[in-house]
C-alpha positions in Angstrom: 21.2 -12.7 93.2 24.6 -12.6 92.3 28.2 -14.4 93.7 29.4 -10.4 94.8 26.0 -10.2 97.0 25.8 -13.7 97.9 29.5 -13.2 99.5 28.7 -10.3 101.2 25.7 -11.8 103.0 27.9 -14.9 103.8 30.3 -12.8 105.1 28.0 -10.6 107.7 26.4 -13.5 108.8 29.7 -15.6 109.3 31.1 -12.7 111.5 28.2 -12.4 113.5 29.8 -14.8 115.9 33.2 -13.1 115.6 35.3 -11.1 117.4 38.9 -10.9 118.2 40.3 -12.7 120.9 42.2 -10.0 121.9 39.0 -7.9 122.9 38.2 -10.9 125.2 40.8 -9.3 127.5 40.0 -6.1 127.8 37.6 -3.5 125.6 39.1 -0.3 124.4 36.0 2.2 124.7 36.4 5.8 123.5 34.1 8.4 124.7 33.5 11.9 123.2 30.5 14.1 122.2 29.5 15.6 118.9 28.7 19.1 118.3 25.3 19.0 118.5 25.4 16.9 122.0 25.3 13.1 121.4 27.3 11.3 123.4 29.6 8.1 121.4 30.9 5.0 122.7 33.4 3.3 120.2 35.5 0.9 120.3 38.0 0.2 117.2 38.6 -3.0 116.0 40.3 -4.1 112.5 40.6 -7.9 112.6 37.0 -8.0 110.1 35.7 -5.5 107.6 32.5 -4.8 109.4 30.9 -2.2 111.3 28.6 -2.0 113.7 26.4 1.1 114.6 23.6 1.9 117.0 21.6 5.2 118.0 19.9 5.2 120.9 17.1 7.5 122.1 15.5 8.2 125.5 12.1 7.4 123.4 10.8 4.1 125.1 7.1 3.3 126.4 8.0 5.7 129.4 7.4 8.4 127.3 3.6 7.6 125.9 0.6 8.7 128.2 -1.9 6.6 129.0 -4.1 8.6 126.5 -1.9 7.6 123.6 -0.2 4.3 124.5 1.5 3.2 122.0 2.1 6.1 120.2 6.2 5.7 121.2 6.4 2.0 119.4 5.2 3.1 116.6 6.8 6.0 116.0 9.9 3.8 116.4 8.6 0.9 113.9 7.4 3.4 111.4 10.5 5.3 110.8 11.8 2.5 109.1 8.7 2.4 106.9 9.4 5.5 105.2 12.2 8.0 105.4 13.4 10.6 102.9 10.5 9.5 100.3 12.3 6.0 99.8 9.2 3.4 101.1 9.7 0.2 103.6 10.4 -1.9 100.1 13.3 1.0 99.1 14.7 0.8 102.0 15.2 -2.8 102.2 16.3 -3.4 98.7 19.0 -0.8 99.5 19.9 -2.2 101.9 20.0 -5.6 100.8 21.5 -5.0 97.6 25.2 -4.2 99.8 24.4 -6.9 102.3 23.3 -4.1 105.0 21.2 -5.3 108.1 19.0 -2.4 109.6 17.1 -3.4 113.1 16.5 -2.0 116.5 15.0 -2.5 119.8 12.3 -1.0 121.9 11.3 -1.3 125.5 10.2 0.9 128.4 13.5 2.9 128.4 14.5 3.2 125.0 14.3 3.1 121.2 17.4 1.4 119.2 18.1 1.8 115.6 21.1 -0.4 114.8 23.1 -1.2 111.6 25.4 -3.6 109.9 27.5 -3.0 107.0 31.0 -4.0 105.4 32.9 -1.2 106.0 34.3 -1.5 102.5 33.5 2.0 101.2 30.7 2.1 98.5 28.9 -0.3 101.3 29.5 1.8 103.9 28.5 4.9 102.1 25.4 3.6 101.2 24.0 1.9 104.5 24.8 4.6 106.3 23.3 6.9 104.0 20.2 5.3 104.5 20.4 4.4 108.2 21.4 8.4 108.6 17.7 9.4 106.1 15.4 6.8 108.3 16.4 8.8 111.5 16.5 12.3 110.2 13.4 12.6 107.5 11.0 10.1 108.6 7.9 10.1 106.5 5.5 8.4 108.5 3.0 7.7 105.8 -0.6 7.5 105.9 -1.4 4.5 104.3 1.4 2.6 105.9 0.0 3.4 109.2 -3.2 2.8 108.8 -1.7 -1.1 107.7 0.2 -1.2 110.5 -2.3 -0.2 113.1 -4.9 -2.9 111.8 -2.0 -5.3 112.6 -0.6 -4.2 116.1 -4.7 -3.9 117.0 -4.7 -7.8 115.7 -1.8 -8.3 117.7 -3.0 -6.8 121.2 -6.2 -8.6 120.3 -4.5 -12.2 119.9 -2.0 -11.5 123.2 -5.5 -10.7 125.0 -6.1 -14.0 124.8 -2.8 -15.2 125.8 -2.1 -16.1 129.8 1.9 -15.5 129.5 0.6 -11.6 127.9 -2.2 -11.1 130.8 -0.4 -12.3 133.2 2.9 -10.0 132.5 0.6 -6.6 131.6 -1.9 -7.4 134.4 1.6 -8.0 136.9 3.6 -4.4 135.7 0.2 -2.3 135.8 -0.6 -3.9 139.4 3.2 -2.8 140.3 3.3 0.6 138.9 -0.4 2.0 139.3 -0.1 5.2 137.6 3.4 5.3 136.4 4.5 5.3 132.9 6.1 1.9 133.0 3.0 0.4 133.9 1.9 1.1 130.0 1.7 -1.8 127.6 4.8 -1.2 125.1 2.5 -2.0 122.5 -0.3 0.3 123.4 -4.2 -0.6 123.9 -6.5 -1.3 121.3 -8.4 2.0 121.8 -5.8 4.1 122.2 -4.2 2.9 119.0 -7.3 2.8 117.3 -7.3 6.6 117.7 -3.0 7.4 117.1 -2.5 9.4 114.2 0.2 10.7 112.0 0.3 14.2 113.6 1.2 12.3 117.0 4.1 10.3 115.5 5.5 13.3 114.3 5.0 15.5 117.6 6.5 12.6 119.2 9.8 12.6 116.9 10.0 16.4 117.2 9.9 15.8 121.1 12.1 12.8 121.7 14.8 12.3 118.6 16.8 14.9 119.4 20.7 14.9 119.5 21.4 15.9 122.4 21.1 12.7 125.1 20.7 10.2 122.3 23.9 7.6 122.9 25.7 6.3 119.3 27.3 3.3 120.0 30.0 1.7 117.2 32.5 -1.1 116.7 34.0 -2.4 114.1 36.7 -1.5 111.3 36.9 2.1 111.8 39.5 4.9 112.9 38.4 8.0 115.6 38.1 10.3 112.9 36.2 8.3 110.8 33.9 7.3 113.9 33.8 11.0 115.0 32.4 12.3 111.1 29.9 9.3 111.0 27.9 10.3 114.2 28.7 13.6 113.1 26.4 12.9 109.8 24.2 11.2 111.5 23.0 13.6 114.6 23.5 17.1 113.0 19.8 16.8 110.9 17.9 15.8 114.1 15.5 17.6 115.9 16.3 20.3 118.5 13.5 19.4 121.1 13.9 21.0 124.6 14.9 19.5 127.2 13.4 15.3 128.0 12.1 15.2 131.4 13.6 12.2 133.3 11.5 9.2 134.4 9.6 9.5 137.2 10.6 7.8 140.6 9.1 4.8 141.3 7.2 4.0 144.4 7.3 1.0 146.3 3.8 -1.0 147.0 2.1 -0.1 151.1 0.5 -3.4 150.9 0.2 -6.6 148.7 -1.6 -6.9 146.0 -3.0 -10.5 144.7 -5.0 -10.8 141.5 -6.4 -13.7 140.2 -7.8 -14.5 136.9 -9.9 -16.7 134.7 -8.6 -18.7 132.0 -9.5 -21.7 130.3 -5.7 -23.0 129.7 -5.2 -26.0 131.8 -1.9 -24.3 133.6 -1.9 -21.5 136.2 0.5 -18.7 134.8 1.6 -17.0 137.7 4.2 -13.6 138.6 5.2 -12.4 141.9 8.0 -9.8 142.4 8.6 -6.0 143.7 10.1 -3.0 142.3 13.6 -3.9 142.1 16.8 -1.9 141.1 18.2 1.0 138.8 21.1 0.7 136.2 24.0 1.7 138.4 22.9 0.3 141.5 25.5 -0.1 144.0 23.5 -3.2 144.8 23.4 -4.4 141.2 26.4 -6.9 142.1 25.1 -8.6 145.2 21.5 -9.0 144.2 22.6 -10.5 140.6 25.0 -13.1 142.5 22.6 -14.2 145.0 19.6 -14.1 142.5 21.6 -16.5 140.5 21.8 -18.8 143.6 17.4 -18.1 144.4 16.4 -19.0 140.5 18.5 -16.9 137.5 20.7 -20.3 137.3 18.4 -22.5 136.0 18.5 -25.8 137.0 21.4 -24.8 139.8 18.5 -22.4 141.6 17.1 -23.1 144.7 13.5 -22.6 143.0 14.1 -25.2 141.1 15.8 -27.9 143.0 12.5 -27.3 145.9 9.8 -26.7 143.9 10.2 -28.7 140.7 13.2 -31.2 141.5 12.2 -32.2 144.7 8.1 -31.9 144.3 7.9 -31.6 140.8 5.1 -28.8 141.3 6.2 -26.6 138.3 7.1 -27.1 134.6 9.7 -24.0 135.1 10.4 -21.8 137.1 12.9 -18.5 137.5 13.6 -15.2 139.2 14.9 -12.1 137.8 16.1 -8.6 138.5 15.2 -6.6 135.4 17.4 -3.0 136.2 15.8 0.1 134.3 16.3 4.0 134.6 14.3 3.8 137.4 13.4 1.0 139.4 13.2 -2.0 137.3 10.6 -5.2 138.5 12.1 -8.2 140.8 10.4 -10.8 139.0 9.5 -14.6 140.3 7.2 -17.0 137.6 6.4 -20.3 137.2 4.0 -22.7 135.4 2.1 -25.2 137.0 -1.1 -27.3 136.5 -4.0 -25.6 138.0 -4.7 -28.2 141.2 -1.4 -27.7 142.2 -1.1 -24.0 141.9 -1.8 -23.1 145.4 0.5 -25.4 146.8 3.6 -24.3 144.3 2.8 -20.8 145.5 3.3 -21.1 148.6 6.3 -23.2 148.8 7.8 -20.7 146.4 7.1 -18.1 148.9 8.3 -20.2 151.7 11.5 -20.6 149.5 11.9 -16.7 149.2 11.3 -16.5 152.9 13.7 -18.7 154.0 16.6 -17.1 151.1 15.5 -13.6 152.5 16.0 -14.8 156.5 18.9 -17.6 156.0 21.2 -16.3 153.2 23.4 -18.0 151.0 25.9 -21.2 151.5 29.5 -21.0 151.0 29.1 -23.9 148.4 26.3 -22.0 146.7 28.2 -18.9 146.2 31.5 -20.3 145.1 29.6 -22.2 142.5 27.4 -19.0 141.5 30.8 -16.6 141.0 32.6 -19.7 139.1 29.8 -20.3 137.0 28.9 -16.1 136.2 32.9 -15.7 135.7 33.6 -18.7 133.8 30.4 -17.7 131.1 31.6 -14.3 130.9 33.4 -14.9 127.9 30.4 -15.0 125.9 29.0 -12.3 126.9 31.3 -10.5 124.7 32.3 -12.8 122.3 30.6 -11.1 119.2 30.4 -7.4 117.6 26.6 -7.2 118.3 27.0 -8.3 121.8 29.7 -5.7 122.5 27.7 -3.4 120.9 25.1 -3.7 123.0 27.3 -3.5 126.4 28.2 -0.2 125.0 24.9 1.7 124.3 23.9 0.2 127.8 27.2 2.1 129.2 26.1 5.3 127.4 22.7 5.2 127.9 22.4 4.8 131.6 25.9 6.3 132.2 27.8 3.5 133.3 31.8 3.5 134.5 33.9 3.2 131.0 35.5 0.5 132.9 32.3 -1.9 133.3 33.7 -4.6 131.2 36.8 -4.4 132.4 35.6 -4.5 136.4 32.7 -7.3 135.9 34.4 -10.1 137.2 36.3 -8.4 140.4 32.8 -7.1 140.7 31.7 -10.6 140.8 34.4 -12.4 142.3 34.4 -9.7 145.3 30.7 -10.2 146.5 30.5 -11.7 150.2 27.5 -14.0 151.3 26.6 -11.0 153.9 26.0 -8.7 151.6 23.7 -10.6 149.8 22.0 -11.6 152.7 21.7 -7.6 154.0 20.8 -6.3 150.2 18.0 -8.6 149.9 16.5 -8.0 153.4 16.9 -4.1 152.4 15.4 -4.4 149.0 12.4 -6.7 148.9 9.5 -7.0 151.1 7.5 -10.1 150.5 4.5 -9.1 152.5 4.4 -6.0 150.1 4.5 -8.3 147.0 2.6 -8.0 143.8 1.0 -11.6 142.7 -0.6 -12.4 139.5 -2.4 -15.7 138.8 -3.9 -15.8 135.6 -5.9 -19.4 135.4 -7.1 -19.4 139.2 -7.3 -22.6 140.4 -10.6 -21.9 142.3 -12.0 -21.3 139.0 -14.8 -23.0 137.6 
């Protein structure tokens, strides 16, 4: 490897952490759509010579069936795999011979191809050029599929084993019944057994298209040269008809309690109820006073009554998880298995009593000074910005999001978290999973 490559990798890594102070303030976005109907989210920023770029599609685990779960992650993982007749080790050594990063994300919502690069021009050119091939002439080879099926099927295997991975798929199936984000991102071993090449491409055909796919950039570009890269990058994808949105959710009639079997010497256990949207008008509330129930760690009220005080639980925590549609309120906690009953129900009792008594004045000055005074880092990188902004696109957020998070904050009253949670979660309707019963032999 030479000193030219070595510095460019220094360099991509160093900035990582970087950003200007200036952005800190306030975040520039520009909004426009290209020609062939993707929506972009850029914001412009010269003080380093990198760029960062993601494309996001409405091509999450929503989309699979239950006949061919996993047939969405795979697509995803294999278009990186094999693109434009350059193979996985082309592609790589492309785009490590300019210091490039290519990665993504997947989840129930979405699939995210992102990239790095110095945005020095024969760099640029060439990650891009690449980046712009995986997402327009996907090969989807047959050999590499067949190795990567063998692995994900050795995968789902392993996690069958695993109490966090039963507890967490046996919780969402038991919350969503029928609806698609009850499906295992990963698939099941007989469905992927059975996924073949012809369904990855039927699924890019249906779900890459340009039109509702979100680019997201930032980084040491102008508008026009921002407008011609997403430009490039959209005008070679499919034109599938229109994607169907998401399903509603619907709320539980009745609890549901599950318990399972497992040798591991802890109880694994999830409560919760279907939660929120992106773009709730109770997002605010609910995320202040969840902070206060047990999103603040060691500051929650889960913790300071049920470990703190009792020392029932090696962790616990809460968490609204917000989605296209209804997203899961999530409680879990770890305890050993003779005390699992007892740490269940004082959680509950903890809930109960948040639900019917509300928050302190104390507790909520703390929450808001402790949410605004971490704000800051939030934002305090490229990447992370970047990923505020395909958030804002995807799930068509104000432009102003950034910019209004702390009034949004700083403007939430005790009431109305005490009416939002009575409105939006229903104990006696909740969803428990306890995977290691403590009545188990």
């Amino acid at each position: 490897m030479n000193l030219k490559h070595i510095t460019k990798i220094f360099i991509i890594n160093l900035t990582f952490l970087a950003f200007s102070v200036g952005a800190h303030a306030a975040v520039k976005i520009q909004q426009w759509q290209t020609s062939s109907g993707a929506e972009v989210y850029f914001v412009e920023n010269h003080d380093l010579p990198i760029v960062d770029l993601s494309v996001n599609f409405a091509a999450g685990s929503a989309r699979d069936t239950a006949e061919k779960s996993g047939v969405a992650g795979i697509t995803k993982y294999m278009m990186t795999l094999g693109a434009a007749g350059m193979s996985d080790e082309v592609i790589a050594n492309k785009m490590a011979d300019i210091g490039a990063i290519l990665g993504g994300s997947f989840d129930v919502d979405r699939a995210a191809f992102k990239l790095r690069t110095l945005s020095s021009e024969r760099e640029k050119t060439q990650a891009l050029d690449v980046f712009t091939k995986v997402l327009q002439k996907p090969d989807f080879p047959e050999t590499v599929l067949t190795r990567e099926k063998a692995r994900i099927i050795s995968g789902l295997q392993e996690s069958a084993t695993q109490p966090e991975s039963i507890s967490s798929k046996v919780f969402m199936s038991a919350m969503y019944g029928k609806h698609p984000y009850s499906l295992d991102e990963s698939g099941e071993v007989d469905t992927v057994t059975k996924i073949s090449r012809d369904d990855l491409q039927d699924f890019y055909n249906r779900f890459y298209g340009a039109k509702g796919a979100v680019i997201a950039m930032i980084g040491d570009l102008t508008r026009e040269q921002a407008s011609k890269i997403a430009e490039d990058i959209t005008i070679g994808l499919p034109k599938p008809t229109e994607i169907l949105p998401i399903p509603a959710v619907e709320y539980p009639t009745n609890a549901i309690e599950q318990r399972i079997i497992h040798p591991a010497s802890q109880s694994h256990i999830l409560l919760g109820y279907p939660g929120i949207k992106r773009g709730d008008p109770d997002l605010f509330p609910l995320y202040v006073g969840n902070y206060i129930l047990g999103g603040g760690g060691f500051v929650s009220r889960l913790t300071e009554e049920v470990r703190e005080k009792r020392g029932l639980v090696y962790s616990v925590y809460s968490y609204f998880m917000p989605m296209a549609e209804l997203g899961p309120f999530q409680i879990g906690l770890q305890t050993k298995k003779d005390q699992a009953n007892d740490a269940l129900k004082l959680v509950r009792e903890t809930l109960d009593k948040f639900i019917k008594n509300g928050v302190t004045d104390k507790e909520l000055k703390a929450a808001k000074a402790n949410i605004i005074g971490g704000f800051p880092m939030r934002i305090d990188s490229n990447g992370k910005i970047l990923e505020y902004l395909a958030v804002i696109g995807f799930y068509k957020l104000p432009l102003n999001y950034l910019d209004e998070y702390n009034k949004k904050v700083a403007s939430v009253t005790a009431a109305q978290i005490k009416e939002a949670f009575n409105r939006r979660l229903k104990p006696e309707n909740f969803v428990t999973v306890i995977v290691g019963d403590p009545n188990a032999k």
